[in-house]
Backbone as XML, in Angstrom:
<?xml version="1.0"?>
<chain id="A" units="angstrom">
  <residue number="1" name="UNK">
    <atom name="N" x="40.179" y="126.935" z="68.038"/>
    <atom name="CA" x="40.227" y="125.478" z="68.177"/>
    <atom name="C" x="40.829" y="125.141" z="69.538"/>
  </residue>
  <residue number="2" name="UNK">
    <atom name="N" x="40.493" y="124.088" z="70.236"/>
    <atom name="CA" x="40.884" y="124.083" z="71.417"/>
    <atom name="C" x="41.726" y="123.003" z="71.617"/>
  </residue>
  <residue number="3" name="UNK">
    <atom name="N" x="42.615" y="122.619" z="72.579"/>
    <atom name="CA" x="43.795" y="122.016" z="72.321"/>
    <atom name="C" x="44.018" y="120.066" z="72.174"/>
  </residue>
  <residue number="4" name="UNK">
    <atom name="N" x="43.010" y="119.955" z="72.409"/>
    <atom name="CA" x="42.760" y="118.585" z="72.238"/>
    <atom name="C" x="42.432" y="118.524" z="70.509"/>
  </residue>
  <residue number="5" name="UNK">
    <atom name="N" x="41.598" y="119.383" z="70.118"/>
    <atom name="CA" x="41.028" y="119.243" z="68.532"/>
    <atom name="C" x="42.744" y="119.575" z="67.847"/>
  </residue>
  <residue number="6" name="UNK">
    <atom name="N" x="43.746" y="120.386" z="68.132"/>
    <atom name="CA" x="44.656" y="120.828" z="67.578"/>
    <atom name="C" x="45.694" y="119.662" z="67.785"/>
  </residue>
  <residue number="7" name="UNK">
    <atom name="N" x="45.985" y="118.778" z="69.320"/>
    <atom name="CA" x="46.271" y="118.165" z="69.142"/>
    <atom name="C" x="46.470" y="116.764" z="68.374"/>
  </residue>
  <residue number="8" name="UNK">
    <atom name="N" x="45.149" y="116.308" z="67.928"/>
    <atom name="CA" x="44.465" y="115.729" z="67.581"/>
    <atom name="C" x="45.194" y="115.650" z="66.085"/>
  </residue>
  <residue number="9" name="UNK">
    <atom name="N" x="44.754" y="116.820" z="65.275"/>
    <atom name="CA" x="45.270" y="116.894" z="64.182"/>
    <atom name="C" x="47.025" y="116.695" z="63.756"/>
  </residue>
  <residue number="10" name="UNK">
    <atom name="N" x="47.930" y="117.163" z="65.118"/>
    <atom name="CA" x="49.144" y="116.616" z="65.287"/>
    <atom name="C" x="49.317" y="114.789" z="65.365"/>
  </residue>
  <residue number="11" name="UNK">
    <atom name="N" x="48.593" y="114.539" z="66.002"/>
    <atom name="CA" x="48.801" y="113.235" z="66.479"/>
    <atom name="C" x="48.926" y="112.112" z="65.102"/>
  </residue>
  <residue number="12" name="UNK">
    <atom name="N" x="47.390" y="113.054" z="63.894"/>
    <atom name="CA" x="47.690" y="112.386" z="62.892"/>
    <atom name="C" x="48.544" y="112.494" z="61.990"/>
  </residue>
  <residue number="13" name="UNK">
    <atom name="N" x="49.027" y="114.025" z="62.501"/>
    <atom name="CA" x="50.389" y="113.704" z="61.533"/>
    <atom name="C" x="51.442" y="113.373" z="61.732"/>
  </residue>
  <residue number="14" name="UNK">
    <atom name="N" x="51.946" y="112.693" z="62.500"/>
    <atom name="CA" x="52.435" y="111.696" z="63.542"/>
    <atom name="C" x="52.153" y="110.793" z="62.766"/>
  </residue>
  <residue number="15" name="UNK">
    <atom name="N" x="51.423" y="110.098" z="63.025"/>
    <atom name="CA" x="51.151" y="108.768" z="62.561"/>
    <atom name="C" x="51.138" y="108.425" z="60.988"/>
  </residue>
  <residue number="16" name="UNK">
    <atom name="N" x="50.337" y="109.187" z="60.270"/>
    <atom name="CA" x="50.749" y="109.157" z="58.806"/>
    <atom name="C" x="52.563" y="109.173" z="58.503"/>
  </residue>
  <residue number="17" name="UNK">
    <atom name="N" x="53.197" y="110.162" z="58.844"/>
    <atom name="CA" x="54.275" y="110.338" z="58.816"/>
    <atom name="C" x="55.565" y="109.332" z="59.217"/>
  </residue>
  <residue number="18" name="UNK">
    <atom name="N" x="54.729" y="108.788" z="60.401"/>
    <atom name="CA" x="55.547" y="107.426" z="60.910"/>
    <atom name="C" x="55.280" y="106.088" z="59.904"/>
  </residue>
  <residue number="19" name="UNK">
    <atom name="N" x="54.142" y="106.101" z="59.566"/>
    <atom name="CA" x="53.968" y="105.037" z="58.551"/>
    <atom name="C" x="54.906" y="104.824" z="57.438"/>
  </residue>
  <residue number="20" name="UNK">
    <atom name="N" x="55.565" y="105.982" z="56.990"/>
    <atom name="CA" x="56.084" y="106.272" z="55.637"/>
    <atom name="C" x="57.797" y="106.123" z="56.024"/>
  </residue>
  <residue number="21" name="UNK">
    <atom name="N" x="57.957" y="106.296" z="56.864"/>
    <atom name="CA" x="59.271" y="105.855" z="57.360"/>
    <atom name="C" x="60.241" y="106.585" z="58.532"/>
  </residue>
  <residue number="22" name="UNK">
    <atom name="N" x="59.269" y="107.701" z="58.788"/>
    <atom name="CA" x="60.024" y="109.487" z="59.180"/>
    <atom name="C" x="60.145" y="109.232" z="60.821"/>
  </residue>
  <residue number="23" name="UNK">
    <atom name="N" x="61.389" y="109.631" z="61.728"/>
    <atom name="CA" x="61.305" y="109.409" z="62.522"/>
    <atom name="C" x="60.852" y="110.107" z="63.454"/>
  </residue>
  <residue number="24" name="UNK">
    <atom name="N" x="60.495" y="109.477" z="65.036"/>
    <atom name="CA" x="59.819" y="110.547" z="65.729"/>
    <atom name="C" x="60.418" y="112.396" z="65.798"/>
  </residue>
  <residue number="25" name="UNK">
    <atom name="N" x="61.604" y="112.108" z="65.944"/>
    <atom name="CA" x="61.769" y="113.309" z="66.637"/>
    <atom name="C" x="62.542" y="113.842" z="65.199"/>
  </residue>
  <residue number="26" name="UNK">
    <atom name="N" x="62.431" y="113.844" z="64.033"/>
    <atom name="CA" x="62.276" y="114.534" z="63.041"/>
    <atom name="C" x="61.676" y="115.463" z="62.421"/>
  </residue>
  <residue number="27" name="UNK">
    <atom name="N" x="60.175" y="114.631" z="62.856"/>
    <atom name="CA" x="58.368" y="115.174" z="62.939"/>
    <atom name="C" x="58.235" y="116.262" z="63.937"/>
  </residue>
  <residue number="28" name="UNK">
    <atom name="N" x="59.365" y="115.649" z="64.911"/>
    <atom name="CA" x="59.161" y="116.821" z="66.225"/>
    <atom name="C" x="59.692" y="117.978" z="65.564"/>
  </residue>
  <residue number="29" name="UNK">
    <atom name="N" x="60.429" y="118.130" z="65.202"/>
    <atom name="CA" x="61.438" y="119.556" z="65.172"/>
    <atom name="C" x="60.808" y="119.669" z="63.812"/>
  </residue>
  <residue number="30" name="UNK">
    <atom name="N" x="60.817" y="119.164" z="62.738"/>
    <atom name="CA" x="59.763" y="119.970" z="61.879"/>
    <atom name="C" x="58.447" y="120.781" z="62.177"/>
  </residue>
  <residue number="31" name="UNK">
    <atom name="N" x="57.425" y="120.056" z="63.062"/>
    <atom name="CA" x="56.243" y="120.559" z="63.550"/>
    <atom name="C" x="56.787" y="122.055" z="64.583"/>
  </residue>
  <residue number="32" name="UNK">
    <atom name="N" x="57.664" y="121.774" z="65.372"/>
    <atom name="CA" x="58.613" y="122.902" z="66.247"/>
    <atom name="C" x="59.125" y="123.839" z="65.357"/>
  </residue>
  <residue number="33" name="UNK">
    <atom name="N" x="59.760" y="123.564" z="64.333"/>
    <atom name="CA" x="60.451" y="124.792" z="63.171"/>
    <atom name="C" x="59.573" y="125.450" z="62.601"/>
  </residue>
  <residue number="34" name="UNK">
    <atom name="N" x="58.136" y="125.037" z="62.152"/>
    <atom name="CA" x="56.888" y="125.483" z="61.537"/>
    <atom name="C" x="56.517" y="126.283" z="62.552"/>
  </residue>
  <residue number="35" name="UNK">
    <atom name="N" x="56.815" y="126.009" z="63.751"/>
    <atom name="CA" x="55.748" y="127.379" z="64.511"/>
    <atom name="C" x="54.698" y="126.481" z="65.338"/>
  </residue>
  <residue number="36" name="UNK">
    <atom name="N" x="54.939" y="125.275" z="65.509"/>
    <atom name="CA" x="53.603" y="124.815" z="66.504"/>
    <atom name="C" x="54.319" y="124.952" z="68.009"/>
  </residue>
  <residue number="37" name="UNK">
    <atom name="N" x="53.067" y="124.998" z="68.729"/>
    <atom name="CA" x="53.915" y="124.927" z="70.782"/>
    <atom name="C" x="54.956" y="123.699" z="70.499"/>
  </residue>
  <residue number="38" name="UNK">
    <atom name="N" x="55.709" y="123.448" z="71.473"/>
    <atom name="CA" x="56.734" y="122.642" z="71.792"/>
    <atom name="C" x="55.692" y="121.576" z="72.975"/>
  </residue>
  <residue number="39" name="UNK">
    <atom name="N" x="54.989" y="122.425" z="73.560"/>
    <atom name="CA" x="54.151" y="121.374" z="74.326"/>
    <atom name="C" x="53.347" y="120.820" z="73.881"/>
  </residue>
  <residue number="40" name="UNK">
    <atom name="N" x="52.580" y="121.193" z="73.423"/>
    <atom name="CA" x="51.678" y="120.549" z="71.922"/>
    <atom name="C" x="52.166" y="119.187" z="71.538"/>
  </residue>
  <residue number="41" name="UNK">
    <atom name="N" x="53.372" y="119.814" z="70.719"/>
    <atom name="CA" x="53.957" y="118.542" z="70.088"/>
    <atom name="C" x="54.181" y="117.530" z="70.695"/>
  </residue>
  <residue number="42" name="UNK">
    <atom name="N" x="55.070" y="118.145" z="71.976"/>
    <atom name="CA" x="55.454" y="116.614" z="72.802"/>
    <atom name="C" x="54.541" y="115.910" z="73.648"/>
  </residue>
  <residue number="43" name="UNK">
    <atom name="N" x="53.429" y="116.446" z="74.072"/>
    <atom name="CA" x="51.565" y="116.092" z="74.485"/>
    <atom name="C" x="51.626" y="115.029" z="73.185"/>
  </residue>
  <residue number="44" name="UNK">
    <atom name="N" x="51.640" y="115.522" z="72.080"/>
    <atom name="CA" x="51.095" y="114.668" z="71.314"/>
    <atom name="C" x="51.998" y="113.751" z="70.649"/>
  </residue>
  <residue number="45" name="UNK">
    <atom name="N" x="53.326" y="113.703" z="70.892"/>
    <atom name="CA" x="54.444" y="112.541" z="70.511"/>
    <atom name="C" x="54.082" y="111.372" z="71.577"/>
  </residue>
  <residue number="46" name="UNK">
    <atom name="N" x="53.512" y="111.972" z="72.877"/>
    <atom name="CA" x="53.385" y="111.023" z="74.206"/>
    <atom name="C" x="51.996" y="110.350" z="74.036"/>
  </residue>
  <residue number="47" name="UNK">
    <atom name="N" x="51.175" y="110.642" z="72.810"/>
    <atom name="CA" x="49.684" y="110.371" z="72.746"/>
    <atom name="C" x="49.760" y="109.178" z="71.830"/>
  </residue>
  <residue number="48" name="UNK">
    <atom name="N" x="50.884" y="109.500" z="70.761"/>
    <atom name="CA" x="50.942" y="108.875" z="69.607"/>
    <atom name="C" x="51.670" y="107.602" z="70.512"/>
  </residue>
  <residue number="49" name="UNK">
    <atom name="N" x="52.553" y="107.758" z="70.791"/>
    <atom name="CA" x="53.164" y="106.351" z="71.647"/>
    <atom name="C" x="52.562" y="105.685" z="72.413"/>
  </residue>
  <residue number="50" name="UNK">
    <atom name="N" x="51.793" y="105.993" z="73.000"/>
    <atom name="CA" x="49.874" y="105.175" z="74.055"/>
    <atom name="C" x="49.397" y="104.584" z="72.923"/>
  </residue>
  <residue number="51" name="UNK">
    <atom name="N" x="49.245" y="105.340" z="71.783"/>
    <atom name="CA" x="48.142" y="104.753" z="70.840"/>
    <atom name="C" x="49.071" y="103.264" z="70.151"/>
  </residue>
  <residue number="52" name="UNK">
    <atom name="N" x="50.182" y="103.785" z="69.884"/>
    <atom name="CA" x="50.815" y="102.568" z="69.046"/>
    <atom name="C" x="50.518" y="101.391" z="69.527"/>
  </residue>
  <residue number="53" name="UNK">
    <atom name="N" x="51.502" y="101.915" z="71.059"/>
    <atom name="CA" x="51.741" y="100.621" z="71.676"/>
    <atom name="C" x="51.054" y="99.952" z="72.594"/>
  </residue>
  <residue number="54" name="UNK">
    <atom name="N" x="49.351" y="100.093" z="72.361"/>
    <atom name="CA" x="48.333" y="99.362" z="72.106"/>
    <atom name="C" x="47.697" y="98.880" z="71.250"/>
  </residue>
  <residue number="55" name="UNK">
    <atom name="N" x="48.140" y="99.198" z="70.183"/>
    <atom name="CA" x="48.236" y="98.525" z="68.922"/>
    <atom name="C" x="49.564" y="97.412" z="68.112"/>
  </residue>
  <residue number="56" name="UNK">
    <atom name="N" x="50.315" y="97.518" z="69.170"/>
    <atom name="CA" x="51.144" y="97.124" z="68.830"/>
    <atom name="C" x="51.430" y="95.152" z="69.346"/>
  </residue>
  <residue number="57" name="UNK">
    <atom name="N" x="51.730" y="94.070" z="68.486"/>
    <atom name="CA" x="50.994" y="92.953" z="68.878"/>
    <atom name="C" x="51.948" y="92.388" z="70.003"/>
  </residue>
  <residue number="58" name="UNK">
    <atom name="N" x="51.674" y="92.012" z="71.024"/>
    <atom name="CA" x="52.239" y="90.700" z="72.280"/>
    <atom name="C" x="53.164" y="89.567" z="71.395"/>
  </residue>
  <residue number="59" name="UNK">
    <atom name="N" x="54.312" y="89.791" z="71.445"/>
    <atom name="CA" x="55.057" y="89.063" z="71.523"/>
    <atom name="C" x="55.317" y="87.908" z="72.313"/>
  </residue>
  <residue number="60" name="UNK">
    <atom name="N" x="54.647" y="86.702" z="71.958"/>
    <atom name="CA" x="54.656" y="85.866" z="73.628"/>
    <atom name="C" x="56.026" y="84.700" z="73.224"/>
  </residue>
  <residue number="61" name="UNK">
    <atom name="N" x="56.660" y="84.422" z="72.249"/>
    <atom name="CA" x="58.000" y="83.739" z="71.879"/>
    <atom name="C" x="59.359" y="84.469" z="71.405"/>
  </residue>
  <residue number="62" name="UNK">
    <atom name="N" x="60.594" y="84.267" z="71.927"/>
    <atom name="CA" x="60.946" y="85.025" z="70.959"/>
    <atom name="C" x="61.458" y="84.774" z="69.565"/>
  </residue>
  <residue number="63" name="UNK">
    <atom name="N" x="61.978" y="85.879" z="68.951"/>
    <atom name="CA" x="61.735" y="85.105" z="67.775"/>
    <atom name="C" x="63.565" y="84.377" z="67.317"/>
  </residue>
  <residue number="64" name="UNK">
    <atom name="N" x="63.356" y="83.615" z="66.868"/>
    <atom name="CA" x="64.718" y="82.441" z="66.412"/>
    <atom name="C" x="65.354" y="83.189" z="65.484"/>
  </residue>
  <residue number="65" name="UNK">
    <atom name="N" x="66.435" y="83.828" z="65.446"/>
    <atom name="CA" x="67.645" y="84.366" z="64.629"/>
    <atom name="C" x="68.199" y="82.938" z="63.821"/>
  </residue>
  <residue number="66" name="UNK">
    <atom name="N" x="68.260" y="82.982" z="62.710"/>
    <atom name="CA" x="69.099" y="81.929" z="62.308"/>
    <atom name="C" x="70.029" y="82.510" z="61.071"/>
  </residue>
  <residue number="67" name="UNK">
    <atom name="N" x="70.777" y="82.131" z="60.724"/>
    <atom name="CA" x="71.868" y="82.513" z="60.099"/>
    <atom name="C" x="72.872" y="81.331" z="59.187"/>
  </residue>
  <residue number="68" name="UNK">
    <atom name="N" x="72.834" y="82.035" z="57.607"/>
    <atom name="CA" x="74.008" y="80.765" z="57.035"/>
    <atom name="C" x="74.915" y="81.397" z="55.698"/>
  </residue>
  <residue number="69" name="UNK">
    <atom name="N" x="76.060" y="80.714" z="55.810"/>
    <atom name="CA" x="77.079" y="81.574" z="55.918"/>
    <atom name="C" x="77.113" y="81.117" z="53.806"/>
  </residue>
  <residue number="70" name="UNK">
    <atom name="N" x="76.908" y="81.533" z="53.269"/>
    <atom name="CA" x="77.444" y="81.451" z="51.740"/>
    <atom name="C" x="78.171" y="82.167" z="50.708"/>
  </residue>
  <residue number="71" name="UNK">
    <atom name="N" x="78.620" y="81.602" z="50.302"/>
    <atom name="CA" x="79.855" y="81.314" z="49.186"/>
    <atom name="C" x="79.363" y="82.477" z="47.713"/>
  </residue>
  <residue number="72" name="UNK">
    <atom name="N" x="80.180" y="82.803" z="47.171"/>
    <atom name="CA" x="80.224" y="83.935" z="45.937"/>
    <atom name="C" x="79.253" y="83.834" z="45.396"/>
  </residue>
  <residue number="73" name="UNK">
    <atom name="N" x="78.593" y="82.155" z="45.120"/>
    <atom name="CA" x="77.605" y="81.945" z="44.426"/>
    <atom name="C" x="76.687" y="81.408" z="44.698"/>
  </residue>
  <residue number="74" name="UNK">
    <atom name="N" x="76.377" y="81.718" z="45.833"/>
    <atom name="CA" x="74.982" y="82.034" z="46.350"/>
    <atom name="C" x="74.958" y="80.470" z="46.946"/>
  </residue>
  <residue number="75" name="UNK">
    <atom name="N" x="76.107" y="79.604" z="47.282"/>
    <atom name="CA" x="75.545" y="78.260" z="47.595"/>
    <atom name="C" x="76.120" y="78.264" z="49.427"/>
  </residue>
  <residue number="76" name="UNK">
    <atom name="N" x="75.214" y="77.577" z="49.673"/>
    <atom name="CA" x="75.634" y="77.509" z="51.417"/>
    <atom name="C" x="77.146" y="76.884" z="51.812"/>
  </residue>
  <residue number="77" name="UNK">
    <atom name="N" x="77.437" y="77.326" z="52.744"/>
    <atom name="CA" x="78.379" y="76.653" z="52.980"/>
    <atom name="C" x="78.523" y="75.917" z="54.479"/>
  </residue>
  <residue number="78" name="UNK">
    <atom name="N" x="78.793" y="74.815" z="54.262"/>
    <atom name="CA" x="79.122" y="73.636" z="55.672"/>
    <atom name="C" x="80.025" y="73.863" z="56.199"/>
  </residue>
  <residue number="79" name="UNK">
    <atom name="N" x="79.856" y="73.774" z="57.464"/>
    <atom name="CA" x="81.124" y="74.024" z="58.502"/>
    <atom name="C" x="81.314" y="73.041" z="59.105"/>
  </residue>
  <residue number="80" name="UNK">
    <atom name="N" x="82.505" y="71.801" z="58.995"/>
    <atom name="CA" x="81.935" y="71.004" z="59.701"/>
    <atom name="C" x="82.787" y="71.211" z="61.151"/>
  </residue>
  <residue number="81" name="UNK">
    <atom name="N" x="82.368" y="70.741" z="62.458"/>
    <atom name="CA" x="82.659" y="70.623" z="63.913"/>
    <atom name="C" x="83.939" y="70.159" z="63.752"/>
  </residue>
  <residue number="82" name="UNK">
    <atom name="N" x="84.195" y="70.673" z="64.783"/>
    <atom name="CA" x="85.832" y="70.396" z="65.286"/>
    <atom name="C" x="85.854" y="68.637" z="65.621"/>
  </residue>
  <residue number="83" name="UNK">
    <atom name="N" x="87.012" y="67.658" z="65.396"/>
    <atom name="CA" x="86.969" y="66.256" z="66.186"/>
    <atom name="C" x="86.342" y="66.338" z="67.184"/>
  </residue>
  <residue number="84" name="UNK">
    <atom name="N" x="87.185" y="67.249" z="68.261"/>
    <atom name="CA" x="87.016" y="66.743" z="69.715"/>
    <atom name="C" x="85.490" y="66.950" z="70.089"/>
  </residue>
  <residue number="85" name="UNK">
    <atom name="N" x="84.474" y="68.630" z="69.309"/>
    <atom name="CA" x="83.579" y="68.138" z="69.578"/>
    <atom name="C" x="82.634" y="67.255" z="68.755"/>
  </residue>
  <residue number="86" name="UNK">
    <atom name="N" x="82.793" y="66.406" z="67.824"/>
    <atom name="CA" x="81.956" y="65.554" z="67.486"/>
    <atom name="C" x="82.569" y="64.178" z="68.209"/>
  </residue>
  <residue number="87" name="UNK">
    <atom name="N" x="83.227" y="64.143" z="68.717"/>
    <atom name="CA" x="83.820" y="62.830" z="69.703"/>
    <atom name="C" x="82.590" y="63.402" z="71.128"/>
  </residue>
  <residue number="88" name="UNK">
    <atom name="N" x="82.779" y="64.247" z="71.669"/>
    <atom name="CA" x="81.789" y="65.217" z="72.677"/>
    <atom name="C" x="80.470" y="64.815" z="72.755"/>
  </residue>
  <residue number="89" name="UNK">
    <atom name="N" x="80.299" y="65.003" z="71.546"/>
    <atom name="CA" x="78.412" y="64.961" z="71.236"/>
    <atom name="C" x="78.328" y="63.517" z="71.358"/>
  </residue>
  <residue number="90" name="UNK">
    <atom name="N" x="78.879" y="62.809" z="70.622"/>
    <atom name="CA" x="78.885" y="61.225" z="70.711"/>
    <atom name="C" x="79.097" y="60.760" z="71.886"/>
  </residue>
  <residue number="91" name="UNK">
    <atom name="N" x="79.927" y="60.764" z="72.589"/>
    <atom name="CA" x="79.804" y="60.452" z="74.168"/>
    <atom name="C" x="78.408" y="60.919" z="75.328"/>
  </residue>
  <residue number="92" name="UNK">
    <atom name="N" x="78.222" y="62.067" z="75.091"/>
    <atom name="CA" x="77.614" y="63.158" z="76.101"/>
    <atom name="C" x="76.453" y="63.682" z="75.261"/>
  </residue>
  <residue number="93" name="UNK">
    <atom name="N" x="76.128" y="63.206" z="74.223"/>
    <atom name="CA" x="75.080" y="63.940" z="73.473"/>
    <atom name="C" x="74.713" y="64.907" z="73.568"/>
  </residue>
</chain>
């Protein structure tokens, strides 16, 4: 088999493997402990990362973190602003 067809078959197990939760260089040193080249593998860790991350979608916003802070039982809780800055906002909006 020649090294593109062998790679090939690495690459997908790469990718199956990444799907499921397993990390890259986990896959690496397993595929490395089994007995495959070391160049092989990392040819094809560098193949699998081209492929993703052209598959992978454009982010064109980023995305809004929001966050709220609640109480034992599950109810939100209000914080309200300090005086000086709700005197602040009211002046200076």
């Amino acid at each position: 088999m020649d090294d593109t067809g062998y790679r090939k078959r690495i690459v997908n197990y790469f990718k199956k493997n990444l799907a499921k939760g397993y990390t890259m260089e986990s896959l690496k040193w397993a595929l490395i402990n089994q007995g495959y080249p070391k160049a092989i593998v990392e040819r094809a860790m560098k193949q699998v990362n081209e492929e993703l991350a052209k598959e992978a979608p454009i982010l064109k916003d980023k995305p809004k973190i929001t966050y709220q802070i609640i109480d034992e039982h599950n109810r939100p809780i209000t914080i309200k602003k300090p005086l000086w800055k709700r005197i602040l906002e009211r002046f200076f909006g």
